[in-house]
VEXLO-533333 format. One record per residue (C-alpha): x, y, z; residue in three letters. Coordinates in steps of 0.001 Angstrom, whole numbers, plus 524288, in hexadecimal, padded with zeros to 5 digits. Last residue first. Layout:
N
XYZALA/...
END
This chain:
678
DC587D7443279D8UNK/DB984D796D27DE9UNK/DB9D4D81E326EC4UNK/DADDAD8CF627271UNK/DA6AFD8BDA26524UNK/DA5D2D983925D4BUNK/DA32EDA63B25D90UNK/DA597DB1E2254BAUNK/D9969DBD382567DUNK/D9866DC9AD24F49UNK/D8D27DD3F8252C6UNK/D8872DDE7324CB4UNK/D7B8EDE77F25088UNK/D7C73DE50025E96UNK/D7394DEE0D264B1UNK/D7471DF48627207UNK/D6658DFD7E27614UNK/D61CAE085127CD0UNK/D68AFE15BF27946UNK/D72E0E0E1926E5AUNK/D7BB8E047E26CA6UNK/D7D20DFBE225EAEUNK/D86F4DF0A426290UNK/D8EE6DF170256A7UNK/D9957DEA0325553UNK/D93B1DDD3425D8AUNK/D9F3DDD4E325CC4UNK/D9F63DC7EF26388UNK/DACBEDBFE2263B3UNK/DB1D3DB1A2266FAUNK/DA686DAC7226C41UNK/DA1DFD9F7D2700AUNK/D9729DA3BB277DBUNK/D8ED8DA60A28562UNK/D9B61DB0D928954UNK/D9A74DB73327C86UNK/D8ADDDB84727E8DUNK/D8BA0DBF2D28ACCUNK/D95BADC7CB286BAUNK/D8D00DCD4427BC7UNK/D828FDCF5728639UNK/D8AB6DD73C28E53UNK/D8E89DDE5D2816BUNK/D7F66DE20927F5AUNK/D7BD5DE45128CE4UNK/D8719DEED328ECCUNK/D83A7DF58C28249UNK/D7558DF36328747UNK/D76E6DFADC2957FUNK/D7EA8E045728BEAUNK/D72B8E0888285F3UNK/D783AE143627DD5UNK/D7A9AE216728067UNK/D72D9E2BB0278BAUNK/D7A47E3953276C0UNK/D7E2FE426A2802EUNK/D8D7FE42FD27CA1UNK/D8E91E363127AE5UNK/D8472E2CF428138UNK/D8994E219D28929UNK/D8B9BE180C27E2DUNK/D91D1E22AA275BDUNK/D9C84E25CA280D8UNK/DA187E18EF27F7BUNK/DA600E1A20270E4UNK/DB375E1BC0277BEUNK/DB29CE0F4927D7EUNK/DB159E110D28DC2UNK/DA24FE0F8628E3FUNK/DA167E03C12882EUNK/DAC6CDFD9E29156UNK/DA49AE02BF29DDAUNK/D97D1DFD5429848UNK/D9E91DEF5429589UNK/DA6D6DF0342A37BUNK/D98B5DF2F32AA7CUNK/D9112DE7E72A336UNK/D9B82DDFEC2A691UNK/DA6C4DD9DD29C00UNK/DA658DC8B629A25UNK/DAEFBDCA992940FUNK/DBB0BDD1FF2936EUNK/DB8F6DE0CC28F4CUNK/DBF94DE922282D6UNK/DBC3BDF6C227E4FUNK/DBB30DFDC8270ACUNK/DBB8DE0966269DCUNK/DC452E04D025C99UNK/DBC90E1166257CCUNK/DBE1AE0E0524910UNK/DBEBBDFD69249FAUNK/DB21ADFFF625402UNK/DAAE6E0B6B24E44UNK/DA29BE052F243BFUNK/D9AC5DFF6624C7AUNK/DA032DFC92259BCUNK/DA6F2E05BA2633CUNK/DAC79DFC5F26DD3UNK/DA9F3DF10D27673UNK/DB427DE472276ADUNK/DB01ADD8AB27FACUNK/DBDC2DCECE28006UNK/DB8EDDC1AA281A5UNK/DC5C0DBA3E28955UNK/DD286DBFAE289F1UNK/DDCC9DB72C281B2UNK/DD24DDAFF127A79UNK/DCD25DBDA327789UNK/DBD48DBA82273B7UNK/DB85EDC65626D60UNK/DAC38DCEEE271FCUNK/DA5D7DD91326B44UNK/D9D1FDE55C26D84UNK/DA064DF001264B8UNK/D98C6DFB5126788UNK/D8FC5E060B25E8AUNK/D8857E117A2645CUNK/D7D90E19FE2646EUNK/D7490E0FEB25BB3UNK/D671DE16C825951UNK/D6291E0C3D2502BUNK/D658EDFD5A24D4AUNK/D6156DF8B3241FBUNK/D5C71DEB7023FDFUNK/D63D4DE1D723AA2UNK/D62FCDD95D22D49UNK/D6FF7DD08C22CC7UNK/D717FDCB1B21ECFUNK/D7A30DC019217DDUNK/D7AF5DC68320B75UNK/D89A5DCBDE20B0CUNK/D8EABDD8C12066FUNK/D83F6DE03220814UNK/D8072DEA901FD87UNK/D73EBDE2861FB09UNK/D6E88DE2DC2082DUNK/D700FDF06320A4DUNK/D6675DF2761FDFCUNK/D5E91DE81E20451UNK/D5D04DEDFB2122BUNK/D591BDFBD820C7DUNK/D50C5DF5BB2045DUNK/D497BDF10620ECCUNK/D4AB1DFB6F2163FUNK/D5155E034C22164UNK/D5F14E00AB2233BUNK/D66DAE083B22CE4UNK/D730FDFFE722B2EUNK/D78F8DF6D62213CUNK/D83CFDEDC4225BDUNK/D8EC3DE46D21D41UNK/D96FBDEEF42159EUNK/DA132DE80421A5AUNK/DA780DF1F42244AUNK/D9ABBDF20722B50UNK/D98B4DE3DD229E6UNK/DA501DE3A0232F0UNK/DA607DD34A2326DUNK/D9C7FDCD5322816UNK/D9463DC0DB22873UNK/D87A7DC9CC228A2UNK/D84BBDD55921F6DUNK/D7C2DDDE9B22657UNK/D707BDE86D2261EUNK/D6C05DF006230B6UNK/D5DFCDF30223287UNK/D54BBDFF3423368UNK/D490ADFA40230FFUNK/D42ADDECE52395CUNK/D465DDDFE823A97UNK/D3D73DD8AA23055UNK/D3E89DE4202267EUNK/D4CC0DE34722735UNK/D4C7BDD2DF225BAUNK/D4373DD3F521970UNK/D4F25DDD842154AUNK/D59EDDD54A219B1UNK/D5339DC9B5211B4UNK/D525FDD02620501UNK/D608ADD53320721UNK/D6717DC851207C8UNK/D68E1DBD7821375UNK/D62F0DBFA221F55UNK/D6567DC12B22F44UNK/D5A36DC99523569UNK/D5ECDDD39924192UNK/D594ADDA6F24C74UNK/D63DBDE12025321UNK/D6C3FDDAE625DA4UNK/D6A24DDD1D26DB8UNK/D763BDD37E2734AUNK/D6AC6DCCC127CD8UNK/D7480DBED727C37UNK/D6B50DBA8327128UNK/D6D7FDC4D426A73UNK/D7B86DC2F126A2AUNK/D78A7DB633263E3UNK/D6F00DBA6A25B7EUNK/D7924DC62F25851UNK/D8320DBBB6253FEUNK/D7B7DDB4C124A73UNK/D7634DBF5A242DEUNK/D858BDC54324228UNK/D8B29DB88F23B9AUNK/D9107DB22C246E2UNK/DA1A6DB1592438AUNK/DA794DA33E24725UNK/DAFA3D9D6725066UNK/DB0DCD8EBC24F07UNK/DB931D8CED25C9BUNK/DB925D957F2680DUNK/DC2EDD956A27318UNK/DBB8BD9E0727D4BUNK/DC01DDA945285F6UNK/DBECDDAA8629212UNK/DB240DB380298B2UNK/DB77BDBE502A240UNK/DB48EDB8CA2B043UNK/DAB85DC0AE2B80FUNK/DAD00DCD332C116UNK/DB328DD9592BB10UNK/DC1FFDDCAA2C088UNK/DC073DE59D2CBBCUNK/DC537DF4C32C5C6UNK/DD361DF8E82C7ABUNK/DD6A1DF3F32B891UNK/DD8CFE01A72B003UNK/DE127E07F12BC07UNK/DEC9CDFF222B9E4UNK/DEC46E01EA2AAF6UNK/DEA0AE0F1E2ACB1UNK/DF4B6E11942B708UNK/DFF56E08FC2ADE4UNK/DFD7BE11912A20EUNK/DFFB1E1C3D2AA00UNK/E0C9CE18282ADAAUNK/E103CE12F72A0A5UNK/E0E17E1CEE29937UNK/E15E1E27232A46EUNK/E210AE1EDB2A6F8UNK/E23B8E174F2B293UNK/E1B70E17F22BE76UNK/E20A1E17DE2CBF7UNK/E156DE13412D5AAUNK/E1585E17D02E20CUNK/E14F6E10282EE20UNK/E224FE14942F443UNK/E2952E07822F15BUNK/E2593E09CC2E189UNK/E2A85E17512E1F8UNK/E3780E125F2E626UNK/E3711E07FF2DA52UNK/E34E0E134A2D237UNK/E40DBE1B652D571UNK/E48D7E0E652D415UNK/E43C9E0C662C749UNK/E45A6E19B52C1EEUNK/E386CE1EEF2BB39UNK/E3C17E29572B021UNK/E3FE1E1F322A6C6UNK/E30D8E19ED2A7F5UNK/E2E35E27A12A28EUNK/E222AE30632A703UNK/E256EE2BD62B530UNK/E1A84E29762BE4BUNK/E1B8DE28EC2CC20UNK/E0E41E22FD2D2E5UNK/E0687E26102DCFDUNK/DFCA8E1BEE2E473UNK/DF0E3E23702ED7FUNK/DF19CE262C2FD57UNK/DF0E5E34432F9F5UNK/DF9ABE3802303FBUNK/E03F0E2CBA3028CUNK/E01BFE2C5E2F33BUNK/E03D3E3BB62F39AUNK/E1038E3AA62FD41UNK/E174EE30232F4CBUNK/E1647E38422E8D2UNK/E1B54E43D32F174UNK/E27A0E3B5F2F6D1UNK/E2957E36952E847UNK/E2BF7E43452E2B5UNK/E38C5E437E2EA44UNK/E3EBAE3A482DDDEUNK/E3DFAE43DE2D513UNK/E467EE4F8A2DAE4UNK/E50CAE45A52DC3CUNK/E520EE429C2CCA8UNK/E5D1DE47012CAAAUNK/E60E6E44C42BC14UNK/E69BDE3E9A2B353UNK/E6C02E30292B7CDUNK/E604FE31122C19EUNK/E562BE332D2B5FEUNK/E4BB9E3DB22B7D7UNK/E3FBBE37972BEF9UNK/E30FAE386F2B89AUNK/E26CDE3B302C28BUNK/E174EE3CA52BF5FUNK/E1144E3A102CCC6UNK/E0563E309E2C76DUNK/DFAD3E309C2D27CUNK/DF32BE268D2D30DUNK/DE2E9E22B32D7E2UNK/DDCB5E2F0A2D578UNK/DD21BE35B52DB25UNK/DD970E419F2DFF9UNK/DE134E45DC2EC5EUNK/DEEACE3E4E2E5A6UNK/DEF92E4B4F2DBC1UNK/DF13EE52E82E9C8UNK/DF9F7E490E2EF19UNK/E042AE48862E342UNK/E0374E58802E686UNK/E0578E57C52F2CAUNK/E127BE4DD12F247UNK/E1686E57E02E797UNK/E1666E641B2F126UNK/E1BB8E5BB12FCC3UNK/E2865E566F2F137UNK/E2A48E64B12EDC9UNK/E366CE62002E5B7UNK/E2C74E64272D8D4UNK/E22ABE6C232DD27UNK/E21E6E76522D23DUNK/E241AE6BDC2C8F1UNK/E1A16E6A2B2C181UNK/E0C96E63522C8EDUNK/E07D4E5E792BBADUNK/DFCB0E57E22C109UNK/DF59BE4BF12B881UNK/DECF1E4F6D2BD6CUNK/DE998E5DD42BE0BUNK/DEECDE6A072C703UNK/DF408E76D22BE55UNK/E0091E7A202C5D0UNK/E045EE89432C934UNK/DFCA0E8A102D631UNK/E03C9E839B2DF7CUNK/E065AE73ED2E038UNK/E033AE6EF72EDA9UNK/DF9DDE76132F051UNK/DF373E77F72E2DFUNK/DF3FDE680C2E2E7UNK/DEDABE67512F064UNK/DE14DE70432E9A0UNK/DE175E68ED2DBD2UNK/DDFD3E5C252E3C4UNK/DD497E62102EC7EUNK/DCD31E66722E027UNK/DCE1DE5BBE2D997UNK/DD908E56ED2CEFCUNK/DD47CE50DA2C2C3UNK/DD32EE41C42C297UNK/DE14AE3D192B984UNK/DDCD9E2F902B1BBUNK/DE33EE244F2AD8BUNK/DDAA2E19BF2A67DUNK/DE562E191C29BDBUNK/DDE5CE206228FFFUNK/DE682E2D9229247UNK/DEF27E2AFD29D1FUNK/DFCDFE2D8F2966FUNK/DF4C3E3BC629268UNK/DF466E3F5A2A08EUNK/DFF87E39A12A367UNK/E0834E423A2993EUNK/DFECFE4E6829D12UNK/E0438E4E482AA54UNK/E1228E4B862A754UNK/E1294E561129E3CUNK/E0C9BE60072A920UNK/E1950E5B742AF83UNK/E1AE3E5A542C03DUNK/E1343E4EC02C129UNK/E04F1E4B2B2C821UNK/DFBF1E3E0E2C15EUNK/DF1F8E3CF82CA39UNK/DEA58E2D482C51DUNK/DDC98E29282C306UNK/DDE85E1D3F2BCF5UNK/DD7FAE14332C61BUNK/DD71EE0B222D13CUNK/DE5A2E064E2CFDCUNK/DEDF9DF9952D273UNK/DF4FDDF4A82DE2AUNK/DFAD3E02A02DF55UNK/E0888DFF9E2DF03UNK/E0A8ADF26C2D672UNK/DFE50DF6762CDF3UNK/E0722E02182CB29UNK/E1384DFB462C6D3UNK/E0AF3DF15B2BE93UNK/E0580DFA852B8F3UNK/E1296E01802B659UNK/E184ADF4012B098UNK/E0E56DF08C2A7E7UNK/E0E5BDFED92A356UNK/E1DD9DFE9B29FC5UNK/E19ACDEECF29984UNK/E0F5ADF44A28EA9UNK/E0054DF39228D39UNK/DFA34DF4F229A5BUNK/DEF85DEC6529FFFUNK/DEA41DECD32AE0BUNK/DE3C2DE0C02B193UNK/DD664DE1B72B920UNK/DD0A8DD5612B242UNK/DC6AEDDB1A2A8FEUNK/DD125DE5B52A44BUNK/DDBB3DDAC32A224UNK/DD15DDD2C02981EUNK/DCD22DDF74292D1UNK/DDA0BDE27B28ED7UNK/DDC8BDD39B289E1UNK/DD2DCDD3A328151UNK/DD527DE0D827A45UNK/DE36FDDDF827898UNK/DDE02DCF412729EUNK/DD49DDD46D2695EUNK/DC8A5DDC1426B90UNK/DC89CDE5B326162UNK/DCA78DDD5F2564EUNK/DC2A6DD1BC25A34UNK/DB665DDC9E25E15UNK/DB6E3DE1EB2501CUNK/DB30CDD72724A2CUNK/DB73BDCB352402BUNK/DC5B4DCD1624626UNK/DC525DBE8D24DF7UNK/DD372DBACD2514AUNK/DD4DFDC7A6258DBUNK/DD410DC024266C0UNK/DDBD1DB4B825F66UNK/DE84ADBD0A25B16UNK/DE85BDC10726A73UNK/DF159DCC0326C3BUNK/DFEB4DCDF1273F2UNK/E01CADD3B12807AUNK/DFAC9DD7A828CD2UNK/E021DDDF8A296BCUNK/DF964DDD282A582UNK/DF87CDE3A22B1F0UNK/DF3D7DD9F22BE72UNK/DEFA6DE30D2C9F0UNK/DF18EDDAFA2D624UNK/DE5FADE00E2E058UNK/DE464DD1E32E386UNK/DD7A8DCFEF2DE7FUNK/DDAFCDD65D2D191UNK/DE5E5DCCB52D13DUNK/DDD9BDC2D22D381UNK/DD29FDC5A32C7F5UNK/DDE7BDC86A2BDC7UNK/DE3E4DBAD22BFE2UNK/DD5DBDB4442BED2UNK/DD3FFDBB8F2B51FUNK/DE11BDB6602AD8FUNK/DDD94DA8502B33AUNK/DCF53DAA3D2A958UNK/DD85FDAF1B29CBEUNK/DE342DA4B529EAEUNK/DF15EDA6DA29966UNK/DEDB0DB53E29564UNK/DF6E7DB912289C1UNK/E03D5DC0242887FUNK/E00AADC775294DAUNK/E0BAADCFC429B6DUNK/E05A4DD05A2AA98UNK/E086BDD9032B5B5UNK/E045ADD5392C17DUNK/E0266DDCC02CD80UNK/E05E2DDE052DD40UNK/E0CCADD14A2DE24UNK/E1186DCEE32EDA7UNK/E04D2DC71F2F1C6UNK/E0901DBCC32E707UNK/DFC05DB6762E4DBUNK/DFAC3DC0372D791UNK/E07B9DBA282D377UNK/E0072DABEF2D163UNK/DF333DB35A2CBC7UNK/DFDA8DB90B2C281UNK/E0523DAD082BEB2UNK/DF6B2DA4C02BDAEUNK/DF1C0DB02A2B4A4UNK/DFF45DB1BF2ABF0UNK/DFEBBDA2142A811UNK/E03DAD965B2AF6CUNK/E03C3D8A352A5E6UNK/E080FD8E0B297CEUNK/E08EBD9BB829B5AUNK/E1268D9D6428E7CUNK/E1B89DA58329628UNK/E16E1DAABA2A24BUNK/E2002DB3DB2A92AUNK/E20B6DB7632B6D3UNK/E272DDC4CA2BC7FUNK/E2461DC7A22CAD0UNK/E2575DD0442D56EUNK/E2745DDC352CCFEUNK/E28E2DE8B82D2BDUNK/E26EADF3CE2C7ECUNK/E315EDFD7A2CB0AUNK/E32E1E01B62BD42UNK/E3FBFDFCDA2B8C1UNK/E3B5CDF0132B0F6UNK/E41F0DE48B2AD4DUNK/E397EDDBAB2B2CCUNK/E2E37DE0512A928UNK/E3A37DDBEC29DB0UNK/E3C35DCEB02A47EUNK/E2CDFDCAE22A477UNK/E2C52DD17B29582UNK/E374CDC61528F6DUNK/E2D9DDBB7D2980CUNK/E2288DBEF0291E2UNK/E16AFDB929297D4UNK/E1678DC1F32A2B8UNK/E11E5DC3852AF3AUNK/E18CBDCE1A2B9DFUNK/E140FDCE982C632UNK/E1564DDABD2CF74UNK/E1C2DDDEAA2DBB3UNK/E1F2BDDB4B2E99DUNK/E2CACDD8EB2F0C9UNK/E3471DD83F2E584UNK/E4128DD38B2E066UNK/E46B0DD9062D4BFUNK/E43C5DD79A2C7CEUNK/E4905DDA732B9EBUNK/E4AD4DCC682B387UNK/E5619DC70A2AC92UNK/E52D0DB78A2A770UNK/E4E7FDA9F52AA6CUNK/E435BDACC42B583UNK/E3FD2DA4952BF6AUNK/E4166DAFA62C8A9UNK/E3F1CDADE32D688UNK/E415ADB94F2DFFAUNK/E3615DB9A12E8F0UNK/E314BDC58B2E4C6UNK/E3796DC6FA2D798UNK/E2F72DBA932D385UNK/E3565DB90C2C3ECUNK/E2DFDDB0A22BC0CUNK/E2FB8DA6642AF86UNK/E35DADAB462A470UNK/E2D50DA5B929A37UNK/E29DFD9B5828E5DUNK/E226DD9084296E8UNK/E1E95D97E229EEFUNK/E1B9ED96832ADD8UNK/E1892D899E2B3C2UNK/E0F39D85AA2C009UNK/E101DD78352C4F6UNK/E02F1D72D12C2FCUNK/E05CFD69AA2B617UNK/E13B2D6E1E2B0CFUNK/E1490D63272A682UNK/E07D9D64E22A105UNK/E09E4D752629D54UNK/E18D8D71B629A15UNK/E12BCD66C029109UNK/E07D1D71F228B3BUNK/E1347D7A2428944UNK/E1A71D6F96280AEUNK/E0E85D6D0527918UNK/E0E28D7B182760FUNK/E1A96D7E152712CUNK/E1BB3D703C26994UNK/E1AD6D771325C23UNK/E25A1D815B25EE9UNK/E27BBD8D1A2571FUNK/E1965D938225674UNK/E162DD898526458UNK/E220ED923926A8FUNK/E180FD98AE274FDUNK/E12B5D8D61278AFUNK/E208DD87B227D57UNK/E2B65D894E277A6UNK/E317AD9179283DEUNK/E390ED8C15290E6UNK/E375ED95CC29D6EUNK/E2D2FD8B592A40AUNK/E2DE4D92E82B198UNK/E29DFD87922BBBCUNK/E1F44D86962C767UNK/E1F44D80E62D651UNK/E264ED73982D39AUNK/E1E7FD67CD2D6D4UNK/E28A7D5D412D14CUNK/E1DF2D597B2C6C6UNK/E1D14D65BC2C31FUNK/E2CB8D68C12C29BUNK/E2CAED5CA82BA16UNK/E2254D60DB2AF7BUNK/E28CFD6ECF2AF36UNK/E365CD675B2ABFEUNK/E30D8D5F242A0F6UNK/E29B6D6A5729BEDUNK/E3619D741D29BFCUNK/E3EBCD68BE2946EUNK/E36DFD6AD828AD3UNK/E37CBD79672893DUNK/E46B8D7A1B28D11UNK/E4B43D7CEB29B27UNK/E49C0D89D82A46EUNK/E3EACD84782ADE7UNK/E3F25D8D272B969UNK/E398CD866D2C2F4UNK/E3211D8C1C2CE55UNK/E2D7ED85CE2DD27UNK/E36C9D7C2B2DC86UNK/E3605D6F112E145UNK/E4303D6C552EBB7UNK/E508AD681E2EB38UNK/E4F5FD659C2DD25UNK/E55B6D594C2D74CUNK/E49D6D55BF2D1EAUNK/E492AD60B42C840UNK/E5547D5E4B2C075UNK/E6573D61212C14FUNK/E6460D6A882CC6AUNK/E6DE9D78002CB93UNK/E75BFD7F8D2D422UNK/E72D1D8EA92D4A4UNK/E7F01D95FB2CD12UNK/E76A8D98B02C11DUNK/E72FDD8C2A2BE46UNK/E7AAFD81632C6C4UNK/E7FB2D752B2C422UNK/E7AC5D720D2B67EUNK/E76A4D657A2AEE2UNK/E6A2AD633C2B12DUNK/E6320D6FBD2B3C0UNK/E5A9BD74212C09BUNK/E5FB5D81842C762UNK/E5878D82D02D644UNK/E5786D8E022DBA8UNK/E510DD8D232EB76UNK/E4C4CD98A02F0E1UNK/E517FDA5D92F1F0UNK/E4D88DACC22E591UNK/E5647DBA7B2E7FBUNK/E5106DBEE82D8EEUNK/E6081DBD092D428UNK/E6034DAF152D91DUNK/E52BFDAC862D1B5UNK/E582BDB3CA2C5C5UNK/E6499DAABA2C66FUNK/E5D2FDA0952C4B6UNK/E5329DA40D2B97AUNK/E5EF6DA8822B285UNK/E66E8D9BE52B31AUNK/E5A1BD95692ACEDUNK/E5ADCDA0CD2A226UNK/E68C7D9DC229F5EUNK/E6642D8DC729E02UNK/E6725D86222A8BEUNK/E59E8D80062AB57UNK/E4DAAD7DE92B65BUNK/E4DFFD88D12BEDEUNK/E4969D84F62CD2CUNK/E4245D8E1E2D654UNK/E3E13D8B972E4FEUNK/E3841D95BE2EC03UNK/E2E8DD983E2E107UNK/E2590DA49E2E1B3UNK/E1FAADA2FF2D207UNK/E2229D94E42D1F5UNK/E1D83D90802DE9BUNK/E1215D9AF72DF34UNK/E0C4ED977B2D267UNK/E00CFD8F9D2D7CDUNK/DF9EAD87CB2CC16UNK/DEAD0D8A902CD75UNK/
END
């Protein structure tokens, strides 16, 4: 493993060029207070940017730890061989037309497999990007504007977008941010390596990452599994979709399960909280910088507005944020502290009767403290200083501070508008522990997501991806002998060709049976399946009205309670992505479905099946029969075990047949092909 500490905590730093983004990158360093050696390189020039300047490499006093390489793409690769060969620490490659320019440039990717060659151990980021800013020790090899100030502690910032690393600088929400590194094309030192680099930084308290795509799927857990270790929560903005994860659209399970899906259950598996926008990725990363990351979602929300209170309340609906009702002791200290006139709930509309009263407030924020919950939300949004007073406002956080004190439990300010959340009121908030939360979507959106990954990460290493070659579709006979033979339970079933046949094969199997018209995707839709069919004739008038002859003969399966989707698809971004939802003809109506890495437990299958909205049916709605979920559970374990012994690319099984004592899987679509070695 290449060590990034030279490059990413240099005390040396040279900047190789003298164009305007060169003279950026040096006077950024002398801006950020970087006190050890600058050193300009360019041929010509004196000095860049008033520091004087070396005409090449060897004339150096000394082999520095980071390079700024700000010179033309082939001129980059000559210079990153050299610095490798001189034993510097690490370089920023900021030239482009590279990889990412193959569309416009046909010798894109040879060039970045030369940069790759030429820098050999010595660690490079880019090509294509900014480089990194370290705003704790004050080096920024970074060619434009940024936001930050120094820092004694604080979180990581990864990126492969250079334009959205300045723009999360920029912001005026307290956030401390130690660090800001971006990743370009990750030719050579991808996001995991970065973060597992920051993670040994004992002053990084999270990671926040803007994922274009995962530079290396097994390194990425390895990354997640460390920071977990270290208490570091990692939160994660995922971009983009996978044209290759939704190449195959012959089933349901390729349309469901794309790239989004993929890459949700990927961060769920690993502990990594993912949110959706940049305001979120910055207030989870603001509250896994305070608390270190959270148990739950069980929050006390208390302001003075009954319209506040039902605003978070309805912000939390579907975000794993929940209010526990108040108990008897709670309800008693709030009666105390609040008189008789205010109904007590959470969220608490305390009005304003004790507004001023900073000792009546501080009892109240204890009081909604007393019960099982793990944060309490103090609902505060302050008036503008240009037009208002906003005095009054400001005393509220001496009771804040005295429920967290007494209660021993994190407390947050939340404003319902990020406008309503003045930077230097927030950074205060942030020296006194509490969190300040800007704007009330965000906020909340920010608890869940934290909350949704406090669980240990699952033993066992998710199964990579293959790169298959000759894929092809099994026809529907073929593919349930091989689930069968993996214990998938399947139906008795006769291949055959013409109606004579499928009714010699229905009197061999056993009335009722299923008819079906093989070689065709959603034989439902087709006109492809007969059900319920009792006779010969029966079977041959079905026969006739199908609209192939190749024939599947099946026996019927009866007393079905409910039908799942079972499939899996192989994400080359995410590995096999295991999808489970409302099957039959429910599952492009209900859309009720639920994503898992593989390989999934038996206890993260059953808790999965249980969550979909069709969930209640397998336990027994409302009285009635439940199915066996011990074979649900069975059956998909099984279908797991056979995608990890294959070539797979996807296994459908739409329906699996459930009912009171038994798992069936009465479809079943299988592409697979050779795993390509090279």
């Amino acid at each position: 493993m290449r060590s990034l500490e030279r490059l990413l905590r240099p005390k040396s730093i040279a900047v190789i060029g003298g164009g305007f983004w060169c003279r950026n990158v040096v006077r950024e360093c002398r801006r950020s207070g970087f006190d050890g050696p600058l050193w300009p390189v360019h041929p010509t020039r004196q000095e860049i940017d008033g520091v004087p300047a070396f005409s090449s490499l060897g004339e150096l006093p000394g082999i520095p730890d980071a390079v700024f390489v700000g010179v033309n793409r082939h001129a980059a690769v000559e210079l990153i061989g050299e610095l490798s060969r001189r034993g510097a620490g690490g370089a920023v490659c900021f030239a482009s037309g590279f990889r990412e320019a193959t569309a416009e440039l046909a010798d894109g990717g040879d060039l970045q497999a030369a940069l790759v060659e030429a820098a050999g151990d010595m660690p490079f980021l880019g090509p294509n990007c900014y480089g990194f800013i370290n705003a704790l020790d004050g080096a920024a090899l970074w060619p434009d504007q940024h936001g930050l100030v120094a820092a004694e502690r604080g979180v990581a910032l990864i990126t492969q977008s250079s334009n959205i690393a300045i723009n999360l600088t920029m912001q005026q929400r307290a956030l401390p941010i130690a660090y800001v590194v971006t990743a370009g094309n990750q030719a050579q030192t991808g996001l995991s390596e970065i973060g597992e680099a920051l993670l040994q930084d004992d002053r990084v308290t999270a990671i926040g990452l803007h994922v274009e795509g995962i530079d290396d799927l097994r390194r990425f857990e390895t990354f997640a599994r460390k920071a977990k270790t270290a208490g570091k929560p990692v939160v994660a903005l995922k971009v983009g979709r996978s044209e290759q994860a939704q190449g195959a659209t012959v089933s349901h399970t390729a349309s469901l399960a794309g790239s989004a899906a993929g890459a949700s259950a990927l961060f769920r598996r690993l502990g990594i909280a993912e949110v959706r926008s940049l305001p979120v990725l910055l207030e989870t990363l603001k509250l896994a910088h305070v608390t270190g990351g959270l148990p739950d979602g069980r929050i006390a929300s208390m302001s003075c507005s009954g319209g506040e209170a039902s605003l978070i309340a309805d912000t939390a609906t579907g975000l794993n944020v929940t209010f526990p009702p108040l108990g008897k002791d709670q309800k008693a200290a709030l009666s105390e502290a609040l008189g008789p006139k205010v109904a007590l709930a959470n969220p608490l509309d305390y009005h304003t009767y004790i507004w001023n009263d900073i000792d009546a407030m501080g009892r109240t924020f204890a009081a909604m403290m007393m019960g099982d919950v793990s944060l309490g939300v103090v609902i505060l949004d302050i008036p503008r200083e240009d037009r208002c007073n906003a005095d009054d406002w400001y005393k509220v956080i001496g009771a804040i501070e005295y429920a967290a004190r007494t209660s021993g439990k994190r407390m947050t300010v939340l404003s319902s508008l990020a406008e309503t959340m003045p930077e230097v009121f927030a950074a205060e908030l942030m020296t006194k522990g509490i969190v300040p939360l800007c704007g009330m979507e965000e906020a909340v959106a920010a608890i869940g997501a934290l909350a949704a990954v406090s669980g240990p990460l699952p033993e066992g290493d998710i199964l990579l991806p293959a790169a298959l070659t000759g894929v092809a579709t099994l026809s529907e006979h073929e593919a349930k002998d091989q689930l069968k033979a993996f214990q998938v339970p399947v139906p008795d079933s006769l291949s055959v060709l013409g109606g004579e046949d499928a009714a010699h094969a229905a009197e061999r199997i056993g009335f009722p049976v299923v008819l079906k018209g093989t070689g065709i995707a959603h034989k439902s839709d087709a006109g492809a399946v007969a059900l319920d069919l009792n006779s010969p004739d029966d079977v041959l008038t079905a026969a006739a009205r199908m609209p192939v002859t190749t024939l599947l003969v099946e026996k019927m399966v009866t007393g079905t309670i409910a039908e799942l989707l079972v499939g899996v698809v192989l994400d080359p971004a995410h590995g096999y992505v295991l999808t489970l939802g409302a099957g039959g003809v429910l599952t492009e109506l209900l859309k009720d479905t639920v994503s898992l890495t593989v390989p999934a437990s038996a206890e993260e299958i059953e808790t999965a099946l249980k969550s979909l909205k069709i969930g209640p049916m397998l336990t027994g709605y409302r009285g009635g029969l439940a199915c066996d979920m011990q074979a649900v559970v069975r059956a998909v374990l099984s279908v797991q075990s056979y995608v990890a012994s294959a070539a797979v690319e996807e296994v459908e099984i739409n329906p699996l047949l459930c009912g009171k004592d038994f798992a069936i899987a009465a479809d079943a679509l299988i592409r697979c092909g050779a795993v390509n070695d090279g």
